[in-house]
C-alpha positions as CSV (number, residue, x, y, z in Angstrom):
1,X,-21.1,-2.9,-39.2
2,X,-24.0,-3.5,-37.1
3,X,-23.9,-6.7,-35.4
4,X,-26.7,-9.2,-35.3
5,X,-27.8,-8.4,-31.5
6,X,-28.3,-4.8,-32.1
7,X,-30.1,-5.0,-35.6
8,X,-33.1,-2.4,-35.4
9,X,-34.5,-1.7,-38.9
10,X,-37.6,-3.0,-40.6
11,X,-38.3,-6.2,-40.7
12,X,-36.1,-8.4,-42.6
13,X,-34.3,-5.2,-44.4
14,X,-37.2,-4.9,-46.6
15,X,-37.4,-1.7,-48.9
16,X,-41.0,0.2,-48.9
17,X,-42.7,2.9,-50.9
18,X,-45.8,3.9,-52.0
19,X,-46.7,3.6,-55.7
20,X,-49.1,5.6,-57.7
21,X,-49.0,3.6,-61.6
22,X,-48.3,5.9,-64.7
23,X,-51.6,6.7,-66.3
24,X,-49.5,7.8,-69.4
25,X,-50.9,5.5,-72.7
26,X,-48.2,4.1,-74.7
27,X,-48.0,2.8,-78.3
28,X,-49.6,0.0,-77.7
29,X,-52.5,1.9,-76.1
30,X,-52.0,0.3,-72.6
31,X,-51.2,3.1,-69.7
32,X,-48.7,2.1,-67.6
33,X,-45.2,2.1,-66.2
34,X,-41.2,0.9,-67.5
35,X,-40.6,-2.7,-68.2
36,X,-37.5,-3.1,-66.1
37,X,-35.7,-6.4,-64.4
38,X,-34.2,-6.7,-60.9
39,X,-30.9,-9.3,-60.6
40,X,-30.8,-9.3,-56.9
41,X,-33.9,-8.6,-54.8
42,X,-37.2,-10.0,-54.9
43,X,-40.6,-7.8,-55.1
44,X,-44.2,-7.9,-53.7
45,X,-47.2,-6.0,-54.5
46,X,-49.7,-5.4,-51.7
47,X,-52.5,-3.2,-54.0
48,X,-54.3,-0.8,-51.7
49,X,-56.9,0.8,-54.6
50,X,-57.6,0.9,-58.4
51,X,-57.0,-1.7,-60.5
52,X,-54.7,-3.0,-63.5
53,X,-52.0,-6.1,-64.0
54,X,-48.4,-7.1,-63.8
55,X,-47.1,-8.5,-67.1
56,X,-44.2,-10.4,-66.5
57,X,-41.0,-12.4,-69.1
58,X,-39.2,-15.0,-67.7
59,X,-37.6,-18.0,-69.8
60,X,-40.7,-19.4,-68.8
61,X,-42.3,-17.2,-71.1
62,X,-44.9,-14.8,-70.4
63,X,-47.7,-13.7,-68.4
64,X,-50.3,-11.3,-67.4
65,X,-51.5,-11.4,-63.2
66,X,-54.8,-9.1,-62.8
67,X,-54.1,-6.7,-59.6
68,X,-57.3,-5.5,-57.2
69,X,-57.3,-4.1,-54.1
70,X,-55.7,-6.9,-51.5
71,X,-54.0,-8.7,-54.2
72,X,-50.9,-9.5,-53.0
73,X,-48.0,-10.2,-56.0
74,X,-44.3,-11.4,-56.2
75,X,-41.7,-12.2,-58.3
76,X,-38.4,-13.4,-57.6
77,X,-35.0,-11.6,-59.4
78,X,-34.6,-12.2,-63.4
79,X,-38.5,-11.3,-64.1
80,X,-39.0,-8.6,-66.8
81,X,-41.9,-6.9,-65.5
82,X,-44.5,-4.0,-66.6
83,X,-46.7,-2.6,-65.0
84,X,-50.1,-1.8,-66.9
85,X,-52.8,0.9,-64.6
86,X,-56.3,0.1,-65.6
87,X,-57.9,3.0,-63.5
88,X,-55.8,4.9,-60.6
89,X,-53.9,1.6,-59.7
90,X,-52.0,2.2,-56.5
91,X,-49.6,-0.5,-54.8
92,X,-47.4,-0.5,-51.7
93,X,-44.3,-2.1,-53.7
94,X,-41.7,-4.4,-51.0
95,X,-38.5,-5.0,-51.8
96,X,-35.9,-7.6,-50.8
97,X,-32.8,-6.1,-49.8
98,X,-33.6,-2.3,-49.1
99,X,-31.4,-0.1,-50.7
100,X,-30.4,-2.2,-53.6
101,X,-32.9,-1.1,-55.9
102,X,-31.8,2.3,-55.4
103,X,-28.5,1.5,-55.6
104,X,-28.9,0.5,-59.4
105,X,-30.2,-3.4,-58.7
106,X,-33.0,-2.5,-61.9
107,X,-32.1,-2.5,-65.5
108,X,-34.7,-1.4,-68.0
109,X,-35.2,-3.0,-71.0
110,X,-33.4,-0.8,-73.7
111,X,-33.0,-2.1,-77.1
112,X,-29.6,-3.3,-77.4
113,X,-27.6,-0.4,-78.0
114,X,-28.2,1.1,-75.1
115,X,-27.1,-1.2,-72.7
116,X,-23.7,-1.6,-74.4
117,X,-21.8,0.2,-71.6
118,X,-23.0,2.0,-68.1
119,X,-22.4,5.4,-69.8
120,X,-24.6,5.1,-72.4
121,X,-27.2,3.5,-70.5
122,X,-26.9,6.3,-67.9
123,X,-27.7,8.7,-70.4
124,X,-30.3,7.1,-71.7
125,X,-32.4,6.2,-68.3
126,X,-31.1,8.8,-65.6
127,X,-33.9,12.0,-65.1
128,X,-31.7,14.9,-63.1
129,X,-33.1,15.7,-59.8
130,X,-32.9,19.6,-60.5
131,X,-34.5,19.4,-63.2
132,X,-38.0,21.2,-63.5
133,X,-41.2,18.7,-62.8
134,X,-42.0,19.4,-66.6
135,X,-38.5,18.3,-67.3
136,X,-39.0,15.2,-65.3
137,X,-41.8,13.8,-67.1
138,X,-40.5,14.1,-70.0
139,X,-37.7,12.0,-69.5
140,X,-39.7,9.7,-67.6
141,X,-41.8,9.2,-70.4
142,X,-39.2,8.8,-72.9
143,X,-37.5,6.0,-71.1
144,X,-40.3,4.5,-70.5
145,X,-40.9,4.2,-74.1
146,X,-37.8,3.2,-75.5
147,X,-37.9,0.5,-72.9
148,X,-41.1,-0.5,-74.2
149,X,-39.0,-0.8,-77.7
150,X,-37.0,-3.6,-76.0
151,X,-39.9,-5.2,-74.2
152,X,-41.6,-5.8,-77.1
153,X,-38.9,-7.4,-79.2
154,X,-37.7,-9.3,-76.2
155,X,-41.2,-10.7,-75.8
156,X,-41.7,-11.3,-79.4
157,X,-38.6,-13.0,-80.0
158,X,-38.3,-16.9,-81.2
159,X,-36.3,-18.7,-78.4
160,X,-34.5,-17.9,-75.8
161,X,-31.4,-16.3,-76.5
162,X,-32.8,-12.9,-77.0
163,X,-33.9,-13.4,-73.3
164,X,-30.2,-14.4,-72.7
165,X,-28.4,-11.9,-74.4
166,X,-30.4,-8.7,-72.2
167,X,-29.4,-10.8,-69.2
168,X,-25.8,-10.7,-69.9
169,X,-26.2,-7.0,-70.8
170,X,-27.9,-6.8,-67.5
171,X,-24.9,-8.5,-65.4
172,X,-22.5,-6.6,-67.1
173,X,-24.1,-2.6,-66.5
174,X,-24.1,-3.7,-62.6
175,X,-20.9,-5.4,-61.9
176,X,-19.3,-2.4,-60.8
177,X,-21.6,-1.8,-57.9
178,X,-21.4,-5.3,-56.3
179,X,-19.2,-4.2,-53.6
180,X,-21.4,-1.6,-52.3
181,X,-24.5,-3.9,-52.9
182,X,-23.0,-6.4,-50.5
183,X,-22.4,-3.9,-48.2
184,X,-25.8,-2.4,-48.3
185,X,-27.1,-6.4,-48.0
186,X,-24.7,-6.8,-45.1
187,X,-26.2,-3.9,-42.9
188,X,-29.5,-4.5,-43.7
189,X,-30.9,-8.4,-44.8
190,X,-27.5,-10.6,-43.4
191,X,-27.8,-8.2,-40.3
192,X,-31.5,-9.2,-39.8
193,X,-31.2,-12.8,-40.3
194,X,-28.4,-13.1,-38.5
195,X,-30.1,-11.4,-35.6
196,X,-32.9,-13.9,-35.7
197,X,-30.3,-16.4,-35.0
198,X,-28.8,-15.0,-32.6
199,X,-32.6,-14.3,-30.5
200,X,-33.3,-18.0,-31.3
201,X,-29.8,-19.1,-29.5
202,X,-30.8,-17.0,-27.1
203,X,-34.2,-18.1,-25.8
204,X,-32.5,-21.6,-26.5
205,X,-31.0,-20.7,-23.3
206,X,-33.1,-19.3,-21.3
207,X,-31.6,-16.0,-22.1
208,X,-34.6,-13.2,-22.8
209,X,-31.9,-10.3,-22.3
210,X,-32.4,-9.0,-25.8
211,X,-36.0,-8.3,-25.4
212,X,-35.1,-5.5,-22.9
213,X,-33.8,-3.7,-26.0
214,X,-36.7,-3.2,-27.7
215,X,-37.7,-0.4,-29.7
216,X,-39.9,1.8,-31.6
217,X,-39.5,3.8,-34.7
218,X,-42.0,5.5,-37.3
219,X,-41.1,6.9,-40.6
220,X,-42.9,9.5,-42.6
221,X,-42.0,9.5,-46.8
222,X,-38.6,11.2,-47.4
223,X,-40.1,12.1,-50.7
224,X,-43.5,12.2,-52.4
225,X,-44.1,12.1,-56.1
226,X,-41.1,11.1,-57.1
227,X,-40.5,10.2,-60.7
228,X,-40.1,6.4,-61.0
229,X,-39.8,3.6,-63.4
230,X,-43.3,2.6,-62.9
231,X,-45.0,5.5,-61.1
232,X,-45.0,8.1,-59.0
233,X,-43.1,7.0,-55.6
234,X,-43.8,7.9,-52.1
235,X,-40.4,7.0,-51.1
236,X,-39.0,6.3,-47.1
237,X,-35.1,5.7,-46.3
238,X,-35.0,3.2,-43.7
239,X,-31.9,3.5,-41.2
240,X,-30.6,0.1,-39.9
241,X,-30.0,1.6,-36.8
242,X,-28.6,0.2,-33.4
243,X,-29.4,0.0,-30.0
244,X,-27.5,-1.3,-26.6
């Protein structure tokens, strides 16, 4: 594990990529991307060009933010949120806890049946990496539309315990992956807040040793155009890293 003093990847274990919205139309005539919920990691928009909205479900009930270029956006875990493009809608997505999300820390919202066990949601959401582009979108698109099935009836439903029920679906799909979502929280956000402590202790004292460690680093996508829930992903793997 990397301790706290040698901690050198971004800044506060955040995830990054670049997202290009779906400008497929669905039923309901909006284009746009998969309704989908996180349980663990906050997210932030930062929209760098086009234009569209975030509709979000929460027990709260639900909402519709406008995005524009320098609209900044969050949401904290437990949000059901869609993305709708109004005209080439392209957002630089953060994510709390890098490496969660890809790790399985997003359910979409299936009708019931499919989330009855990880197996049959698997089948129902995963789009094979070999698979030919055409291949691809296709899937993509399907998902996205049978999620849009159990959006709708979650955000028409009287009460909350529709609302309830998917979130206990939701728990249950991702239990098994809680270990190795720790881990991946322990390398990368405990392992940058902890650090911060540790500098703070430091020039406490008097001590500015650390700050002879300092480093540089600069990532280029490890993938472009990738298929995802909402778009298409310029996608970067961040190391955690260590330095003496």
């Amino acid at each position: 594990m990397v301790s706290p003093a040698q901690y050198a990847g971004p800044p506060g274990g955040v995830g990054l990529s670049r997202l290009s919205v779906y400008d497929w139309p669905a039923a309901d005539g909006q284009c746009g991307g998969t309704p989908h919920m996180h349980l663990a990691c906050s997210e932030a928009y930062v929209v760098t060009g086009g234009r569209g909205a975030v509709q979000t479900l929460t027990v709260s009930g639900y909402e519709v933010t406008p995005l524009t270029p320098g609209t900044v956006a969050w949401f904290t875990p437990g949000t059901i949120h869609r993305l709708v493009d109004e005209g080439g809608l392209r957002i630089t997505v953060l994510m709390q806890n890098g490496g969660l999300p890809e790790a399985g820390d997003a359910v979409l919202t299936l009708p019931p049946p499919y989330l009855a066990d990880p197996g049959t949601y698997a089948a129902a959401t995963t789009i094979p990496a070999d698979a030919p582009e055409a291949e691809r979108e296709r899937i993509a698109r399907a998902r996205r539309d049978l999620a849009l099935e159990g959006y709708r009836a979650l955000r028409d439903a009287e009460g909350p315990e529709a609302l309830a029920a998917f979130h206990r679906a939701a728990c249950a799909l991702v239990r098994l992956r809680i270990a190795e979502w720790r881990e991946r929280w322990r390398r990368g956000a405990e392992a940058a807040a902890r650090a911060t402590g540790e500098q703070l202790d430091r020039l406490e004292r008097g001590d500015p040793t650390h700050l002879g460690g300092a480093v540089v680093r600069s990532e280029q996508p490890l993938e472009t155009g990738r298929f995802g829930m909402c778009g298409r992903l310029d996608v970067y793997e961040f190391r955690e890293g260590a330095h003496g």
